[in-house]
C-alpha positions in Angstrom: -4.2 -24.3 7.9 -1.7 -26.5 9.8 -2.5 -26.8 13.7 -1.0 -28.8 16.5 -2.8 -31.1 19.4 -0.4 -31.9 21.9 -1.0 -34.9 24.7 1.2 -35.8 27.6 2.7 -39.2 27.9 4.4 -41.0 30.9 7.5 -43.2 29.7 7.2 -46.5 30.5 10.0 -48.0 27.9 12.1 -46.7 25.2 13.9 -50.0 24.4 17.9 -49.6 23.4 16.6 -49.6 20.0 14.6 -46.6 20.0 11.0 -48.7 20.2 8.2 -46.7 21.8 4.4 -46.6 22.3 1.9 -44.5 23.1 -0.9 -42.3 22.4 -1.2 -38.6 20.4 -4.6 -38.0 21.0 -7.3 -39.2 23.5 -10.5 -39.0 22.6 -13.2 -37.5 23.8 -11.2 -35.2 25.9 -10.7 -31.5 25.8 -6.9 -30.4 25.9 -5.6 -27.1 26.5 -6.5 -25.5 23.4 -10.5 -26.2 23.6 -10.4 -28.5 21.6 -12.2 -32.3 21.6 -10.8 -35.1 19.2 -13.7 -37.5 18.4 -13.5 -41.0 18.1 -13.1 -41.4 14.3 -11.3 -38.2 13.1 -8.6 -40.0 11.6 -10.0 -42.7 9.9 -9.7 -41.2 6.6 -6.5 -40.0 6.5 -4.9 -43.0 8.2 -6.4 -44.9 5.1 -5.2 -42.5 2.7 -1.6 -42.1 4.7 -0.6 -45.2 6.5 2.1 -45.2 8.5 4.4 -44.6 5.7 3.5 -41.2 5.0 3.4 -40.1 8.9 6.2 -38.1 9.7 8.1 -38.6 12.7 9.1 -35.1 13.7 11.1 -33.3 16.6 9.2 -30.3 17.7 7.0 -30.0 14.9 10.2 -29.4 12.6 9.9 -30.5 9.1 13.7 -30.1 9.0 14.4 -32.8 11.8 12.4 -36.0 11.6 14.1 -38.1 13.8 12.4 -41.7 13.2 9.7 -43.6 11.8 6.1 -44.3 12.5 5.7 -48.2 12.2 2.3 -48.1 12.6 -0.8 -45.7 13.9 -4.3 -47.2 14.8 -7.3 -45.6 16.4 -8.7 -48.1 19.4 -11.4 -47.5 21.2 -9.3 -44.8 23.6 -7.7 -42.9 20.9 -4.6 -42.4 18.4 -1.9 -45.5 19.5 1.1 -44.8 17.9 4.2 -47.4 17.4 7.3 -45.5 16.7 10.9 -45.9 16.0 14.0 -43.7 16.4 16.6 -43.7 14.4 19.9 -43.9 16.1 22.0 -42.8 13.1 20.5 -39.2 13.8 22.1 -37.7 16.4 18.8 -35.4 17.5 17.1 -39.1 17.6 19.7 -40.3 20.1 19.7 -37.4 22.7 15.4 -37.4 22.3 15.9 -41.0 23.3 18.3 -40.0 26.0 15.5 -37.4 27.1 13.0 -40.1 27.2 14.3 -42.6 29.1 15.2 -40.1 31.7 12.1 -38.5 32.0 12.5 -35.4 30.7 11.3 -35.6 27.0 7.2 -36.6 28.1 5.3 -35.1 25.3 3.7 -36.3 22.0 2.2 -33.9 19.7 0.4 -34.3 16.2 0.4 -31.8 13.0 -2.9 -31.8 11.1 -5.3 -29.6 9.2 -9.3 -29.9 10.4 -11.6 -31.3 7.6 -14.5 -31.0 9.7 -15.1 -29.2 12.6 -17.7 -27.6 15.1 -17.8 -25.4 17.8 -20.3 -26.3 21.0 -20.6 -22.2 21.7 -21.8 -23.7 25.6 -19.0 -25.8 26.4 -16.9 -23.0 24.7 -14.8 -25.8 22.6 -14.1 -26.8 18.9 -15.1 -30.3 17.9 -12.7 -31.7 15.8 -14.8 -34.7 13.3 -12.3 -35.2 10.6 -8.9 -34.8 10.8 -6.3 -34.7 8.0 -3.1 -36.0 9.9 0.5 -35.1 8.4 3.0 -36.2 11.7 3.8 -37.0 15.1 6.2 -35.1 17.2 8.1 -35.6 20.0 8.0 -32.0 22.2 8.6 -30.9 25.5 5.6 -29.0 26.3 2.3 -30.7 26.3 -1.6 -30.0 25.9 -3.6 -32.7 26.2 -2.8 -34.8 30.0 -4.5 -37.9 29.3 -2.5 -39.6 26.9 -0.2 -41.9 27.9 2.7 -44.2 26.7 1.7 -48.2 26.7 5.5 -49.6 26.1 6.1 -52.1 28.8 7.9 -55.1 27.4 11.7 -53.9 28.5 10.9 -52.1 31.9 10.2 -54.7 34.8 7.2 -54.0 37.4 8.0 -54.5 41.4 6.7 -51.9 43.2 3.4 -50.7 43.9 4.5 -47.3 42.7 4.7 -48.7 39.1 1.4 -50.7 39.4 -0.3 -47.7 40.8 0.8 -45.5 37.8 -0.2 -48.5 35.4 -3.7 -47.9 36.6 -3.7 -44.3 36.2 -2.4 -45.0 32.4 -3.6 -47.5 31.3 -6.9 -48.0 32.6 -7.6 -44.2 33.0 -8.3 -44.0 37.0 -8.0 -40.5 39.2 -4.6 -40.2 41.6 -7.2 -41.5 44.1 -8.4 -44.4 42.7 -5.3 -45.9 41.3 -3.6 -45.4 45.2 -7.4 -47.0 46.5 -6.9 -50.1 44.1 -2.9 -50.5 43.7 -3.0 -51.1 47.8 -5.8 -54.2 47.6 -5.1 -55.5 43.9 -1.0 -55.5 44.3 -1.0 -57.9 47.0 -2.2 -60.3 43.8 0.9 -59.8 42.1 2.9 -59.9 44.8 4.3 -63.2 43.6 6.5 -61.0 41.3 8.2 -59.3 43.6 10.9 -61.7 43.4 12.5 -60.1 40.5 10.4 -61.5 38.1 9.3 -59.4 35.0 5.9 -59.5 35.2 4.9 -57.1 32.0 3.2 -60.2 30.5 0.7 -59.3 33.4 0.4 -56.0 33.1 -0.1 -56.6 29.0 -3.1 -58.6 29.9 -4.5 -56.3 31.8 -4.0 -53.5 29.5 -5.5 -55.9 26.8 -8.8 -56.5 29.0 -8.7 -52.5 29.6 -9.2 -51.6 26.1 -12.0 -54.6 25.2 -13.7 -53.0 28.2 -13.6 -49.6 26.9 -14.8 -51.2 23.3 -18.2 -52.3 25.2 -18.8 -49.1 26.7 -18.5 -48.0 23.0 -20.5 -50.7 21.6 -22.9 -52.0 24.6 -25.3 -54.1 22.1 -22.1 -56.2 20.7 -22.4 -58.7 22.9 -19.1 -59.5 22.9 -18.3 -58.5 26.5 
């Protein structure tokens, strides 16, 4: 049976080439349909796949793809995807439109569940292998804890865009990304001077996701 997970993104950068980044499924999270991706699930079929054999859809139609996948990981948060539209498609140039606006924000994945469990207390289907066919782009999402991680063409000077950085990338409440964005920008304040300073925020994301990878693996000792 072919099902859907969908999982919010916030656009950081759709380059003028139709480069994006982000993430179609988070694990360890339930999303609107009860149901929790664990970390894992697509290990086999990314081997047996690659990103050649990932379509890049728009809404889940097998009739449009709109791009390419150039390459799909799992990390230690969940599903990264590196895509590409294709410009000569004219759905692919008014999704990027859409995107770069604001108004496109959703990622989506088609699959069929090899293995799967339902926790009858939590009320919610563990998903432990995960047969993955494509990647949509849609408008309506599921799961609101993925997030886009393109930075490299958008420039960072406000707190605004540090704040949501933190909420993103690193995972923190509405809160706690306003708590640390008002005593951690001050840092980068250096920047403001119209200086691009995604180099810093790519090393921060970097030290994110090694952090995340200890809490995974705490006996590594590689923190």
């Amino acid at each position: 049976m072919h099902e859907t997970v969908h999982a919010t993104f916030e656009l950081k950068a759709a380059n003028e080439e139709g480069v994006f980044e982000g993430y179609a499924s988070v694990f360890d999270l339930e999303d609107d349909g009860a149901d929790i991706v664990q970390r894992g699930a697509f290990t086999t079929s990314l081997e047996a796949r690659g990103p050649q054999e990932i379509k890049l859809l728009w809404q889940h139609d097998p009739s449009q793809p709109i791009g390419v996948i150039d390459d799909i990981m799992e990390d230690a948060r969940g599903l990264l995807v590196k895509g590409r539209l294709l410009l000569d498609v004219a759905r692919a140039r008014e999704a990027l439109a859409l995107m770069r606006s604001g108004v496109l924000d959703g990622l989506s994945i088609g699959y069929r569940a090899k293995k799967a469990r339902h926790n009858r207390a939590q009320g919610v289907r563990i998903l432990d292998e995960i047969d993955l066919w494509e990647v949509s782009l849609v408008t309506f999402p599921m799961q609101q804890a993925a997030r886009i991680h393109a930075y490299k063409s958008v420039p960072r000077s406000s707190i605004r865009d540090f704040e949501s950085f933190l909420r993103d990338a690193g995972g923190f409440s509405r809160r706690e990304a306003k708590a640390l964005s008002a005593c951690g920008f001050k840092a980068l304040s250096r920047c403001d001077d119209g200086e691009d300073w995604a180099p810093v925020i790519q090393t921060i994301e970097k030290l994110t996701v090694q952090i995340k990878e200890c809490l995974y693996e705490p006996d590594t000792g590689t923190c």
